[in-house]
C-alpha positions, 0 to 999 in steps of 0.5 A: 387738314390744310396743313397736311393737305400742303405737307402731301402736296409738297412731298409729291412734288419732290418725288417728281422732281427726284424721278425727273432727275433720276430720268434725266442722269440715265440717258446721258450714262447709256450713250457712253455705254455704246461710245467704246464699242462702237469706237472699238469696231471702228478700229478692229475694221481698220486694223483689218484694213492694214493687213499685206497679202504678199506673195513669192514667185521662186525660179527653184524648189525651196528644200534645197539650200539654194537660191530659193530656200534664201529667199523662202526664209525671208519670207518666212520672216515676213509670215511672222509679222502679225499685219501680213500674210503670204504665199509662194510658188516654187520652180517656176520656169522662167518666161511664160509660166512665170507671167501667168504664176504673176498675173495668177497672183495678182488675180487674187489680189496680192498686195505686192508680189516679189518676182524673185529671178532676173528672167522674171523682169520682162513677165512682171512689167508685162503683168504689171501694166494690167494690175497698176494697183498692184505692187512689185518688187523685182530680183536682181534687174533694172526695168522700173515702173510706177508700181515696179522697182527692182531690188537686190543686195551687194553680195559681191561684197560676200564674194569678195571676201570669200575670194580672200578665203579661197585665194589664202587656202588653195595650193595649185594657185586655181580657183574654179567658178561654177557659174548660171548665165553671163549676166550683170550679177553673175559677171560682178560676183565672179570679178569680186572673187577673184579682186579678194582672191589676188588681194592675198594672192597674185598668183590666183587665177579664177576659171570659169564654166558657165552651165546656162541654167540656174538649177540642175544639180547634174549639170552643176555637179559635172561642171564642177568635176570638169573644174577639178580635172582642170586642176582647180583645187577650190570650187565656188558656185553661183548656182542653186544646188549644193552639187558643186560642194558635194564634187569637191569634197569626193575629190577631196578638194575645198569648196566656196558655197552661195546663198545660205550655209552649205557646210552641211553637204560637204563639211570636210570641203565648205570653207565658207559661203557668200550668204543671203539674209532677206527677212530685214529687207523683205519685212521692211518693204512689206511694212512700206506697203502697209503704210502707203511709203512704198514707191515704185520706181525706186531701186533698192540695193543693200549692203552688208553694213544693212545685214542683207549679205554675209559669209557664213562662218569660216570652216575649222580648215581655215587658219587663224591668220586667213580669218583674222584678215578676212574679219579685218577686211569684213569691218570695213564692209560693215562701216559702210566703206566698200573696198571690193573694186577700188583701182586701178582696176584691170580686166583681162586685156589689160586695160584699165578699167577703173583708175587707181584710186577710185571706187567703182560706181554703182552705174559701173557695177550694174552694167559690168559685163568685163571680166577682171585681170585674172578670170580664164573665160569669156563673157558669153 
């Protein structure tokens, strides 16, 4: 009986041990249960962290092929990201309705906004000083702060070689610029056009008429018939309606498009346009302000070589020799080398303006506000 009394003890005391141990293995197995999960919603709460509300203030509608509808594709681009997210408001008139669209924006916590006319500059720095947490990019100026840089792309490079194409293509030897404001930007993209234009032709004069507005195709559509009765048999633009290409083509004369491909409004006149492509420089920038690289005070100005800036493709019109030199010219611009004012340079005096040789500098190219040898008008 000892014996077995001594057999039970000991087969109890291995159960026990058994189940202790058993015991002792389970809560080890359960904290690693609850260890992925929780390390999953620590990372789901960050990656939400991450997502960029950007948003849009346009000077003009987006439907219309213009300035505007350049720029809503790139934000388009920007939509697509899946860490961004983005809204616009089109035709904002320039100066108090567009510091409340901005302060609106900002109200509702925009990470970045992207003011995208020059008359923005002054609203969005007046903005900007009650929201310094928020970020802004403003279009085409040059006032900075530290949550307010300005950008914009060397579409005079676009100019200039669509100048090439006009000066190559047109028999009365005058060119006619339909133009917004005498400013920097405008002034610069004139002189490009007409530098490309007396490459190919020295004869080639530019007349410009300036019409004060950014968009209203009337007005657009009425300078450029005034071009044409003026004997200008090309029309170029720097406005946000296809209305100057339309009036070229009913006066059966050849057209120079802005911002995107205007082909499709007037394809018996469009030679070809200085073209737009902000998606790269907008998603890059949005991306900055996700990771906290973005920095104010900062201006950024890309080139053709950054795929900012373009032509669109040359119209069946135009001869092979004129796109073999324009092509020619343009893989210069793409290796970075910018050939568009090299001296000697002279403006319509005469006098020199930059020494033979040289290239312009970006400081001379922000400030021009002289009209290159060869514009007929004034700076004003």
């Amino acid at each position: 009986m000892k014996k077995l009394f001594k057999l039970f003890t000991v087969l109890a005391a291995s159960m026990v041990l058994m189940l202790s141990l058993f015991a002792c293995g389970e809560a080890p197995q359960e904290e690693k249960s609850e260890e992925p999960a929780k390390v999953e919603e620590a990372v789901a709460s960050k990656e939400e962290a991450k997502i960029v509300k950007a948003g849009f203030v346009y000077v003009s509608p987006v439907g219309d092929a213009g300035y505007s509808y350049a720029h809503d594709l790139g934000r388009k681009s920007v939509d697509a990201l899946d860490f961004a997210t983005t809204a616009f408001v089109e035709s904002v008139p320039e100066g108090a309705d567009s510091e409340r669209v901005i302060r609106n924006m900002a109200r509702k916590g925009f990470d970045v906004i992207f003011t995208t006319s020059f008359g923005y500059m002054d609203p969005t720095m007046k903005v900007a000083k009650e929201f310094p947490d928020t970020k802004f990019m403003h279009c085409s100026g040059f006032k900075k702060s530290t949550n307010v840089t300005n950008y914009f792309g060397r579409i005079y490079q676009s100019r200039y070689l669509t100048g090439m194409v006009a000066g190559a293509m047109t028999k009365s030897n005058k060119l006619g610029y339909v133009a917004a404001f005498p400013i920097p930007e405008v002034i610069r993209g004139i002189n490009a056009f007409t530098v490309g234009a007396r490459q190919v032709n020295p004869d080639a004069e530019v007349r410009v008429v300036w019409t004060k507005t950014w968009y209203d195709p009337a007005l657009e559509k009425d300078a450029a018939k005034s071009l044409l009765d003026a004997g200008c048999d090309i029309i170029a633009q720097h406005q946000d309606s296809p209305a100057p290409q339309e009036a070229a083509q009913e006066a059966g004369a050849y057209s120079i498009g802005y911002n995107s491909d205007m082909s499709s409004f007037a394809p018996k006149a469009h030679l070809t346009s200085a073209i737009w492509n902000w998606g790269p420089m907008y998603a890059k920038i949005v991306g900055q302000v996700r990771d906290g690289s973005w920095q104010g005070d900062q201006a950024v100005w890309w080139s053709m070589q950054d795929g900012v800036v373009d032509i669109a493709p040359m119209g069946p019109m135009v001869p092979e020799d004129v796109k073999i030199i324009v092509e020619s010219a343009k893989a210069d611009l793409m290796k970075g080398n910018d050939i568009c004012f090299v001296g000697p340079i002279k403006d319509q005096d005469g006098n020199i303006k930059i020494a033979e040789g040289e290239k312009a500098t970006d400081a001379q190219l922000h400030d021009m506000m002289w009209f290159v040898e060869g514009v007929v008008g004034t700076v004003k």
